[in-house]
Phi, psi and omega in degrees: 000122168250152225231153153291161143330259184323341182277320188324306190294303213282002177289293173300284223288333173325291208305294231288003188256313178314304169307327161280344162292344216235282214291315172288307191274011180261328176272019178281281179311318183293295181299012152263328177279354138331272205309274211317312180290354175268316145354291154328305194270339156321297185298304176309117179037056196240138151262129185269137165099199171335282194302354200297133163241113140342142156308178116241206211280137164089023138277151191278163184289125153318129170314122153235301206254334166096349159328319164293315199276316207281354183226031155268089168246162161303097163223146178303116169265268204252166158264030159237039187235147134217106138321095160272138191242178132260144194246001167299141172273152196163191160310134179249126197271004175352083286208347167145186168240142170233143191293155153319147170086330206257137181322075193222163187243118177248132169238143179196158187230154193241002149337103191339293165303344190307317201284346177277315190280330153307280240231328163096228187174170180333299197278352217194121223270166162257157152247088197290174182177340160282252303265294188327258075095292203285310195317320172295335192247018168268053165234311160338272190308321171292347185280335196297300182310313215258324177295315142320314139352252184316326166313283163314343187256351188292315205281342156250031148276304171314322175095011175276160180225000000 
């Protein structure tokens, strides 16, 4: 298939609408199956209350009070952008920085404690559970990605819009 110049330019001027069309609500998805597996590993066989037993180190934290699990959400910064988050205030657990525009899923958490139970402290064994979370759902999530991808550019190959 040979493609012109001129088809080439109306190709390039095409993709980046495609790509946002495509590509932000597939990384949309990808930042809820983060949250919903941190959510999970919060959760999953916790007692809350008299009874709440600590984890232990290098387990993700036993549920007790639900700050962590209930204020982890999924949110769109941009539209090649989501943030997964906490909406509790606190330490923030960043997961790294990305530029505006660049294709990224950030996860983080903002629970007074997240970063001493992530990450641990002097005193306090770590217990992770973002880390966990995204590792696990990262083969998932990049096929989710990559499948928009392709999608967006085929559909600007065609020249549909």
């Amino acid at each position: 298939m040979a493609i012109e110049l001129d088809d080439l330019q109306g190709i390039m001027r095409r993709m980046p609408g495609f790509v946002e069309r495509h590509v932000g609500p597939a990384l949309f998805v990808a930042g809820n199956r983060i949250q919903t597996a941190a959510q999970i590993s919060l959760t999953t066989g916790a007692v809350s209350g008299q009874n709440h037993t600590p984890s232990a180190p290098g387990s993700a934290p036993n549920n007790d009070t639900g700050v962590l699990a209930n204020n982890i959400e999924t949110v769109q910064v941009n539209r090649l952008k989501v943030q997964v988050t906490s909406s509790a205030s606190g330490s923030d657990t960043d997961g790294g920085e990305f530029g505006p525009g660049k294709a990224a899923a950030e996860v983080s958490s903002n629970a007074p404690y997240a970063a001493a139970l992530e990450f641990g402290t002097s005193r306090v064994a770590a217990r992770p559970y973002m880390a966990p979370a995204a590792n696990k759902e990262r083969k998932a999530s990049e096929r989710i990605v990559q499948q928009a991808v392709k999608r967006a550019v085929r559909l600007a190959l065609r020249g549909a819009r």
